[in-house]
N, C-alpha and C positions, 0 to 999 in steps of 0.2 A: 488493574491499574491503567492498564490502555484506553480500556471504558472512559473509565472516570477523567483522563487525562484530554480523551477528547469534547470531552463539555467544557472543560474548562481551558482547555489552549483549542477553543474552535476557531480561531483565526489566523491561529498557525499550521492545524489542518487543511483549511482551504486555499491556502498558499502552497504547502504540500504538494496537492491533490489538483493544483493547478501547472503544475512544473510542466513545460512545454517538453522538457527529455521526457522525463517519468512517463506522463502521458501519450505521446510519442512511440515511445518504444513498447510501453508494457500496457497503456491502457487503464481501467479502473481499477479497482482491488478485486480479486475476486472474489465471486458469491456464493459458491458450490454449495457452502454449507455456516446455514445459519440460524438463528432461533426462530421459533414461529412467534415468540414474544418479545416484546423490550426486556430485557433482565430486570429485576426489582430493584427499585430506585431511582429507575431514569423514567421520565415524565414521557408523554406521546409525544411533545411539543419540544423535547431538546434537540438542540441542534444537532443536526446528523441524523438524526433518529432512525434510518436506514443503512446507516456504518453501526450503531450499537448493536444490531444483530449479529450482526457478523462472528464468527465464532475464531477466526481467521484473520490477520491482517497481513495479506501477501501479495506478490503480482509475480505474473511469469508469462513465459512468451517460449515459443520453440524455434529451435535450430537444427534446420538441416547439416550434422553432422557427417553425411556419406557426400556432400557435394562440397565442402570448405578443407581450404590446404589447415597444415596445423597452424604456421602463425597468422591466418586469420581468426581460427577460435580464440589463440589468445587475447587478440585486438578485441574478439566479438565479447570477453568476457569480460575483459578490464573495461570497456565501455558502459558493459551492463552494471557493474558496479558502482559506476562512474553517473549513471543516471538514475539510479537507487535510492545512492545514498541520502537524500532528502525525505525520504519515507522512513529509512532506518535510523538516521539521526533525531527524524522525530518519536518516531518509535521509543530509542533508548532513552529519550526524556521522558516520558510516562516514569521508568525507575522499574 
């Protein structure tokens, strides 16, 4: 459904994937692990066609936990949240 959702809402992907927080704090999606092929159905030439690999649609970032008081983590977490959530609202629109 993500697949599929990003060929067809690809212009609310790149608005996504252009978010000054998002990008910012956490960077690209990550790649660790993805197909050596396009899944079957999706063309060489559709958009994204280097997101359709992907087997994953997540981002992450680390934190020094042994150097931050506790209500920094909490600030650190509810922000992260807070610049996320444009990925994960798009996200739960795929369905």
């Amino acid at each position: 459904a993500i697949r599929r959702h990003l060929v067809e809402d690809a212009a609310g992907f790149d608005k996504v994937m252009q978010n000054r927080a998002l990008r910012g704090a956490y960077g690209d999606l990550r790649r660790q692990d993805q197909l050596a092929r396009l899944p079957k159905g999706f063309a060489a030439d559709a958009p994204h066609a280097d997101y359709l690999r992907l087997k994953s649609f997540t981002v992450a970032r680390e934190l020094s936990l042994l150097r931050m008081a506790p209500e920094e983590l909490e600030t650190q977490i509810l922000t992260g949240f807070h610049q996320v959530w444009p990925l994960v609202a798009w996200l739960r629109a795929a369905g």
